[in-house]
C-alpha positions as CSV (number, residue, x, y, z in Angstrom):
1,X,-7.6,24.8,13.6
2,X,-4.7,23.0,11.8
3,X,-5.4,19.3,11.1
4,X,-8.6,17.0,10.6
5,X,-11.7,19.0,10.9
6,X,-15.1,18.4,13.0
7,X,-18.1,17.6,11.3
8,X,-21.2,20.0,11.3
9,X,-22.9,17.8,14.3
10,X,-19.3,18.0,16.7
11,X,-19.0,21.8,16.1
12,X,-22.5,22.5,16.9
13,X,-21.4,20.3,20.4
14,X,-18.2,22.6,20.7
15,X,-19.8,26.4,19.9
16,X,-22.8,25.0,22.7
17,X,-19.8,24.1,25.0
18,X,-17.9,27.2,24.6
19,X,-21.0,29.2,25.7
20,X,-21.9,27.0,28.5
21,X,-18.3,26.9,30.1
22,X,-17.0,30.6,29.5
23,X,-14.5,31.3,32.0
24,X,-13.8,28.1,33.7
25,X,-10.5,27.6,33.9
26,X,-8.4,24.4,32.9
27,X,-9.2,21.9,35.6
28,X,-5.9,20.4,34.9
29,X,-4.3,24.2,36.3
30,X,-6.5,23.3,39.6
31,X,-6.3,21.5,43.0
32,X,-7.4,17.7,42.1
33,X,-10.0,18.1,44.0
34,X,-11.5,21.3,42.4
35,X,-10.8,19.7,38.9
36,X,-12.7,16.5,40.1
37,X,-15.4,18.8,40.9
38,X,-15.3,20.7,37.8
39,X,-15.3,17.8,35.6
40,X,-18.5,16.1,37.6
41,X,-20.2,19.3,37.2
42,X,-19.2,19.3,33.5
43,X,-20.4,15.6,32.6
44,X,-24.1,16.4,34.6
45,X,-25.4,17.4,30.9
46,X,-24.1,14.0,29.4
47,X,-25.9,11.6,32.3
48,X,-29.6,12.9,31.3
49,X,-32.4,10.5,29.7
50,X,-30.7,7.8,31.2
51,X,-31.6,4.3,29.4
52,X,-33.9,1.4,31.4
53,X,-31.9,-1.1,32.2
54,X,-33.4,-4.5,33.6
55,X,-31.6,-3.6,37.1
56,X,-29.2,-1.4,38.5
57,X,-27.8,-2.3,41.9
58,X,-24.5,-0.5,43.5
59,X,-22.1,-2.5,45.3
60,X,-19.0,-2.2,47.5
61,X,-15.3,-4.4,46.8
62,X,-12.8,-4.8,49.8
63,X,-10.1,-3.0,47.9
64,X,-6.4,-2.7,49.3
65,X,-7.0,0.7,50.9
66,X,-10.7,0.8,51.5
67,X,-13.9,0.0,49.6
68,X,-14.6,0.3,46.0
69,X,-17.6,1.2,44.6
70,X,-19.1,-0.5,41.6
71,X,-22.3,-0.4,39.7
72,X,-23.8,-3.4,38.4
73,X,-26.2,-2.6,34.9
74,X,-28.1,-5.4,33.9
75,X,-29.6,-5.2,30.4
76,X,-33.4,-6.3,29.5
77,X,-33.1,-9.5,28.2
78,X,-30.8,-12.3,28.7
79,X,-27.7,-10.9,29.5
80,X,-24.9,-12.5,27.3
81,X,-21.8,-12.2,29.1
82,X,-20.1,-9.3,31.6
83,X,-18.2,-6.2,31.2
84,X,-16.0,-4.9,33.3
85,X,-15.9,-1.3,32.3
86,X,-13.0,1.3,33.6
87,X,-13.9,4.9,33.2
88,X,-11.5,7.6,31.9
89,X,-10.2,10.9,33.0
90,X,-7.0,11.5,33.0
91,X,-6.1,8.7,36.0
92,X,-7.2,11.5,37.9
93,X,-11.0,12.9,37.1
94,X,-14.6,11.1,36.6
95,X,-16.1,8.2,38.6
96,X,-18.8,5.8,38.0
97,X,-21.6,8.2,38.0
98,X,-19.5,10.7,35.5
99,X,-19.8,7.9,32.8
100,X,-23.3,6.5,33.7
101,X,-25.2,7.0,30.7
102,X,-22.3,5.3,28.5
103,X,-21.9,2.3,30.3
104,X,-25.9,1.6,30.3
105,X,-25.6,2.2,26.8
106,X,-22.3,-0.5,26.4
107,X,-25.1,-3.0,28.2
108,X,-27.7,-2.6,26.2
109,X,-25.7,-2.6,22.3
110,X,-23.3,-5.7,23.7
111,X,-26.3,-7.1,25.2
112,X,-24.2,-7.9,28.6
113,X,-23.9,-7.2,32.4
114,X,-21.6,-4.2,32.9
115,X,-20.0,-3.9,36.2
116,X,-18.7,-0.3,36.3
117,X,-15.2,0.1,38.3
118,X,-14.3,3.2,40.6
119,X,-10.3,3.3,41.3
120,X,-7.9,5.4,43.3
121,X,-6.9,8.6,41.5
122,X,-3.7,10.7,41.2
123,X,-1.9,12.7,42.1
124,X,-2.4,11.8,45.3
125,X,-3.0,7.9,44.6
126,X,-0.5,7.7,41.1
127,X,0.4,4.4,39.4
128,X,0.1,1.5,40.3
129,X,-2.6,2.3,43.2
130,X,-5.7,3.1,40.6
131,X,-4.0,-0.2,38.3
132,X,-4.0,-2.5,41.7
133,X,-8.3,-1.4,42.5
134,X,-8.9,-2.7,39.0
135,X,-6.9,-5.8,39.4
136,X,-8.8,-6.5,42.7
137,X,-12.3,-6.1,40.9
138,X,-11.2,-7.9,38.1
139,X,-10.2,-11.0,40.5
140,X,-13.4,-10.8,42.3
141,X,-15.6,-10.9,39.1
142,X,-13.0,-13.5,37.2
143,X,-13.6,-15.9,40.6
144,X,-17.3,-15.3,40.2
145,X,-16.8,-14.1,44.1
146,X,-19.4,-11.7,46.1
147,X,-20.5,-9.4,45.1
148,X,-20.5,-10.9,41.4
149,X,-21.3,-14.3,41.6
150,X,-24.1,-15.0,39.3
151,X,-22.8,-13.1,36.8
152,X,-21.9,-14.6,33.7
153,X,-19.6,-15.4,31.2
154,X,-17.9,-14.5,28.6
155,X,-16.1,-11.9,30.1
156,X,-14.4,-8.8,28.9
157,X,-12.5,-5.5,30.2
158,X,-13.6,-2.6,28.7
159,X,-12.7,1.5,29.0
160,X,-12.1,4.8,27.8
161,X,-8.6,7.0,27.3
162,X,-7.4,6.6,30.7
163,X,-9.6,4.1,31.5
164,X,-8.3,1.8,28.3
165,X,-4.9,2.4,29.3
166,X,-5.8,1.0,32.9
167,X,-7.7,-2.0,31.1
168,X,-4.8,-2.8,28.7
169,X,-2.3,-2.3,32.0
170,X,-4.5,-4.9,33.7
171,X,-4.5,-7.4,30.4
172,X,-0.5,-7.0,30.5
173,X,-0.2,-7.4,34.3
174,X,1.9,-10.8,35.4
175,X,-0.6,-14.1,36.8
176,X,-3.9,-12.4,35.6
177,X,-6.5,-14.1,34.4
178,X,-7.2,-12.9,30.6
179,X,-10.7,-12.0,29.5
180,X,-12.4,-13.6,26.6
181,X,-12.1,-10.0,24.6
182,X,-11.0,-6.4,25.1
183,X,-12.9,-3.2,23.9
184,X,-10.4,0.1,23.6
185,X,-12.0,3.7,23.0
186,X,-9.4,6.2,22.5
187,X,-6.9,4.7,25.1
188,X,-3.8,5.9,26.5
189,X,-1.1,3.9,25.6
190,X,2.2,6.0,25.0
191,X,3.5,8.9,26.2
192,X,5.2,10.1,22.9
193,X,3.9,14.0,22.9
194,X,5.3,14.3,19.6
195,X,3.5,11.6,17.6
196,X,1.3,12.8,14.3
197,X,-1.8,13.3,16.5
198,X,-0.3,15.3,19.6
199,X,1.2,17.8,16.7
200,X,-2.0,18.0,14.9
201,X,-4.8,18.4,17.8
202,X,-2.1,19.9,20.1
203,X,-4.4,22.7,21.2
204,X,-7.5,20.9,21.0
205,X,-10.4,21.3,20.8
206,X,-11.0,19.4,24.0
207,X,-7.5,17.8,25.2
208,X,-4.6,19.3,24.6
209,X,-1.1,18.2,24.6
210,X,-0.5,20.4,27.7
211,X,-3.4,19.2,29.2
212,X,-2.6,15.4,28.5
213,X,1.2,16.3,30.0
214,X,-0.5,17.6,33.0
215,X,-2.6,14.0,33.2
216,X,0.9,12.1,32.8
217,X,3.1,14.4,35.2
218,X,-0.2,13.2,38.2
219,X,0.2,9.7,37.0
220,X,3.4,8.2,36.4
221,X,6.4,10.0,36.8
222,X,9.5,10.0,34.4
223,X,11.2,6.9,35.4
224,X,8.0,4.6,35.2
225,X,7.1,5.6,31.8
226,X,8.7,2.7,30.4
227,X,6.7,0.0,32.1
228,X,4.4,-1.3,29.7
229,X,1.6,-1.0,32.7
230,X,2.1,2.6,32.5
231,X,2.3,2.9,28.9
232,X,0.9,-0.6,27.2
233,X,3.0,0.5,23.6
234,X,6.5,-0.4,25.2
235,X,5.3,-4.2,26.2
236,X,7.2,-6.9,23.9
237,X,6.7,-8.8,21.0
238,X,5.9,-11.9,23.5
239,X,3.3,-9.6,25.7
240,X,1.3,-8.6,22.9
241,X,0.7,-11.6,21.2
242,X,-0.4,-13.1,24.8
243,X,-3.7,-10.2,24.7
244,X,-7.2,-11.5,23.9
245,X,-8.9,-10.0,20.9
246,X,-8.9,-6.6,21.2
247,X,-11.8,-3.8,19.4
248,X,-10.0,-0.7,19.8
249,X,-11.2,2.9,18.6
250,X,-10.5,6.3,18.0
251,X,-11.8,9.8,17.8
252,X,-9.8,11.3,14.6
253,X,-9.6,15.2,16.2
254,X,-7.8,13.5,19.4
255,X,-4.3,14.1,20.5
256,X,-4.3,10.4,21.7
257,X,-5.8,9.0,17.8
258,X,-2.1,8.2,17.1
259,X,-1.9,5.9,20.2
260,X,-4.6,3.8,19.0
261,X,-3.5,3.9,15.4
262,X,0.1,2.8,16.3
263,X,-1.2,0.2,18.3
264,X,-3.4,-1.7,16.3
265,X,-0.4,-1.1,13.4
266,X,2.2,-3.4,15.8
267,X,-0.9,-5.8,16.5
268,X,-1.4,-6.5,12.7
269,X,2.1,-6.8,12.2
270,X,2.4,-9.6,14.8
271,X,0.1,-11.4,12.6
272,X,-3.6,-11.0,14.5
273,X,-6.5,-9.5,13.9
274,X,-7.6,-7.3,15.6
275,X,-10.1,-4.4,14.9
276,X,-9.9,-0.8,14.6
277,X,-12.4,2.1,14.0
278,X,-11.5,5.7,13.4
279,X,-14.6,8.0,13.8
280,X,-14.1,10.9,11.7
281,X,-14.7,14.3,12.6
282,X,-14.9,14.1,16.2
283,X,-13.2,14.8,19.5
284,X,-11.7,13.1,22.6
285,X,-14.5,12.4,25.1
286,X,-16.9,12.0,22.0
287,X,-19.0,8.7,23.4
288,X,-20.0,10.8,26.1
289,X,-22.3,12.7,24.0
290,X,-25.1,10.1,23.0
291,X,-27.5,12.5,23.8
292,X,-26.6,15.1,20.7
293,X,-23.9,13.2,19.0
294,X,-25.1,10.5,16.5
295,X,-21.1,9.5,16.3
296,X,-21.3,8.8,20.1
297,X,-24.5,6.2,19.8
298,X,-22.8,4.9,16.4
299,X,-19.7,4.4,18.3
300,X,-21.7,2.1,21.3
301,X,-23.6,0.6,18.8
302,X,-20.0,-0.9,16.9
303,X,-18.6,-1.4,20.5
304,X,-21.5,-3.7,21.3
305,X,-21.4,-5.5,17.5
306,X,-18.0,-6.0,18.5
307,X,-18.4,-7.6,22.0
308,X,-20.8,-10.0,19.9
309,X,-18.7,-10.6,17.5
310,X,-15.8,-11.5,20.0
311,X,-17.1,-13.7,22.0
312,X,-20.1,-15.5,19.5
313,X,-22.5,-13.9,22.6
């Protein structure tokens, strides 16, 4: 491959993922529903050895079409704030159960409740549905409302790729309440398939430029891209001096690393400080991986420093 390289520890991930899913096909080439199941089945081997939490209790939301489905992970030991984490997937893949064993792991290194979000996906539920179930959690926990009161503060929105992009949509949405902080892994945030990143990783490993077109053409259509709830890099000046602090990272072998990169870049030139981490030598999707990725637990471990660090927790 052209570009950054992985390290020995990645590329033994990717030649044991190369055997283990010979022949499947793209899921992004499949129904949604038989890429949802694809990618479930696919994320099984990350959700092992799962970490004791103090508690682990499921709940429901009244969402606008239906219920939502949350999971509430409460640390051992005083919890020091709450979470609200938004899984990735392309808007359209992955649930709460699909990125289990990352949120326990964002509870225990932040040392704070993490209340685990579900959402509508595309294509058949594209933007804003997914944005408006996370807006409706968010107002229930922000309120302190059932089923989160008791939960407690500070409080701070936290996901991955997609799931970033849906938690930086939700910091830039009109009459919402801001968290105390923000944490960013490899988000979403433009749709510029020509940026340094998208040329260097365009075929991978992992996500592709095709497949991250794919992900988009589900989502948002053409003449929404400019919203800066769709993609958070057009919002003003104004908009993004507003945000909280924001952690944000980045896997350097990623089609999306130049999202983050150019992100942070118009953050620090707006005169805050913000942080940024680029872990070297890895791929999109790395911080699933905790069980034979060191990067992956490095990467919760800075996330949870960060959280700290934030919010004096």
């Amino acid at each position: 491959m052209n570009g950054p390289q992985p390290s020995p520890e990645m590329a033994a991930v990717l030649a044991r993922l190369a055997v283990e899913d010979a022949g499947l096909p793209d899921p992004t080439t499949l129904p949604a529903s038989e890429g949802r199941a694809q990618a479930a089945t696919a994320n099984e081997r990350w959700n092992v050895d799962l970490p004791t939490l103090a508690s682990v209790r499921n709940v429901d939301v009244a969402g606008p079409a239906g219920p939502l489905r949350c999971r509430i992970l409460v640390p051992e030991g005083p919890a020091r704030g709450t979470i609200l984490f938004i899984h990735g997937g392309g808007w359209s893949f992955c649930d709460i159960d699909t990125h289990e064993r990352s949120a326990r792991l964002l509870a225990i290194e932040a040392r704070a409740t993490v209340v685990s979000c579900s959402y509508r996906l595309a294509p058949e539920h594209p933007y804003p549905d997914g944005l408006q179930d996370c807006l409706t959690v968010w107002s229930a926990l922000t309120a302190n409302a059932a089923p989160f009161d008791g939960l407690r503060g500070p409080l701070a929105v936290a996901g991955d790729s997609a799931g970033a992009n849906l938690a930086a949509a939700l910091m830039l949405s009109e009459g919402v309440a801001q968290p105390d902080c923000a944490l960013l892994f490899y988000g979403v945030f433009d749709t510029d398939f020509e940026s340094p990143s998208y040329r260097e990783c365009a075929e991978g490993p992992g996500l592709t430029r095709t497949k991250m077109q794919r992900y988009w053409n589900w989502y948002a259509p053409q003449g929404q891209r400019d919203d800066p709830r769709v993609a958070p890099l057009r919002a003003s000046d104004a908009d993004l001096r507003r945000l909280p602090p924001l952690y944000l990272n980045a896997a350097e072998i990623d089609p999306l690393r130049s999202d983050s990169e150019r992100l942070f870049e118009r953050l620090a030139a707006l005169g805050r400080h913000d942080e940024f981490l680029l872990h070297p030598g890895v791929v999109h999707g790395f911080m699933q991986m905790t069980t034979v990725l060191d990067e992956a637990r490095q990467a919760h471990a800075e996330a949870g420093a960060a959280f700290r660090r934030m919010t004096n927790a």
